[in-house]
C-alpha positions, 0 to 999 in steps of 0.5 A, a space after each residue: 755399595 760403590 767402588 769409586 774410581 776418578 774417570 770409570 763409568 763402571 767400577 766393580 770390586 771384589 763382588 760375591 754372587 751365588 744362588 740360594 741353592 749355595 750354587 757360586 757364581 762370581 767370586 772376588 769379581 773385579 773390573 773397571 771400564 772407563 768413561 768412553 770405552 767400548 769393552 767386551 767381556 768373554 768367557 765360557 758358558 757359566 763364567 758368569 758374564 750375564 750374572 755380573 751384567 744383570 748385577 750391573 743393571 740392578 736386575 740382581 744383587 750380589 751378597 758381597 762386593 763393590 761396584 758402581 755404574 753411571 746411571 742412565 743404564 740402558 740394558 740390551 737383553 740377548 733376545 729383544 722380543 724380551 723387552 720390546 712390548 709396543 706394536 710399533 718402533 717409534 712407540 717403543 722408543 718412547 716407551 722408556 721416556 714415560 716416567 721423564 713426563 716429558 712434553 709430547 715435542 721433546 718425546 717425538 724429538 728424542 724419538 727421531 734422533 735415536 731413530 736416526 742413530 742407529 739408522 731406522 728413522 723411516 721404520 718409524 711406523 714399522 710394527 716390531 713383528 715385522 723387524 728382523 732379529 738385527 732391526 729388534 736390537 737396533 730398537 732396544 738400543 735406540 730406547 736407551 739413546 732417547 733416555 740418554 743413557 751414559 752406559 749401555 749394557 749388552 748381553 750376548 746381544 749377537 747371539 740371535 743374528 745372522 753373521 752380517 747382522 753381527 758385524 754390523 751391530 757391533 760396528 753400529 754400537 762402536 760407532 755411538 760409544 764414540 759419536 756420542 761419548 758413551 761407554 759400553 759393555 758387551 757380552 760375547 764369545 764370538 771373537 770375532 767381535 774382539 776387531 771392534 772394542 777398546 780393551 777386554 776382560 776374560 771372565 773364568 770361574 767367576 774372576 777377571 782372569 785376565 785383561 787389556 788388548 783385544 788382540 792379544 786377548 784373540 791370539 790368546 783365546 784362539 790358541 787355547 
């Protein structure tokens, strides 16, 4: 099912998720990230952050609500070495574009511009064991770039890195959103990384509990 909204890249309404041992998830789920924004979503372990993101991925399926997403996707997992699976960069990047059958010119293009994009166009070559932790990421969202995805999807996408790491993919993935007119959602609990998006959503116990400035959003969490 969808829930429409006249300029929301991701719409989601009342969803209803739970495991099949009865355990709940999400709970009357609602949210709305509009075309061009870069949100981030909070909340604490077992809120429900990754569900609602893989919800939106279509990697699981909620047993009630609405919700729709600009489709391409492209989905950045918190561990890329779960969906790197070529030796090389260049060779991964392209990897996503195989079901488009595209004409071997157009793949090495769209490779190099997403490869420049997020500034690894001379690793190219450089087999994927070889990358460190923040290169790996870089890879995986360059793979969405070259399928020309609307929406990127980022889980926890930090997690792994070391605090430079952090910061610079952040700043890299704010500054696609707005070269490249996407929108983004990014899992955290680093608030830290609240300094670079647009709006946020605290997501408790299931539900959107609370909305809007990062700021305000920071000050609240960090006096809680």
């Amino acid at each position: 099912m969808t829930a429409t909204h006249p300029n929301a890249a991701i719409a989601v309404h009342n969803l209803q998720f739970q495991w099949p041992s009865g355990q709940p998830v999400l709970q009357n789920c609602s949210l709305t990230v509009e075309r061009g924004e870069f949100c981030m979503l909070l909340g604490n372990n077992g809120s429900g952050k990754s569900t609602l993101l893989r919800i939106l991925g279509g990697l699981l399926k909620p047993q009630a609500g609405e919700w729709f997403i600009e489709s391409p996707v492209g989905f950045v997992f918190q561990n890329p070495d779960h969906q790197l699976v070529m030796p090389t960069v260049g060779a991964d990047v392209a990897f996503g574009l195989v079901e488009e059958k595209l004409p071997l010119a157009d793949i090495r293009n769209r490779v190099d511009d997403a490869l420049a994009a997020i500034n690894l166009l001379d690793l190219k070559r450089r087999p994927i064991y070889a990358l460190s932790g923040g290169q790996k990421q870089r890879v995986a969202i360059a793979g969405a770039i070259a399928r020309h995805c609307h929406v990127l999807l980022l889980d926890e996408p930090t997690a792994l890195l070391d605090p430079d790491s952090q910061i610079d993919l952040v700043k890299r993935v704010r500054e696609l959103v707005k070269e490249r007119g996407l929108t983004a959602l990014w899992v955290t609990h680093r608030l830290v990384e609240l300094d670079y998006c647009d709006r946020a959503f605290l997501l408790q116990s299931g539900q959107v509990t609370d909305e809007g400035d990062p700021e305000r959003m920071k000050a609240l969490l960090q006096t809680a």
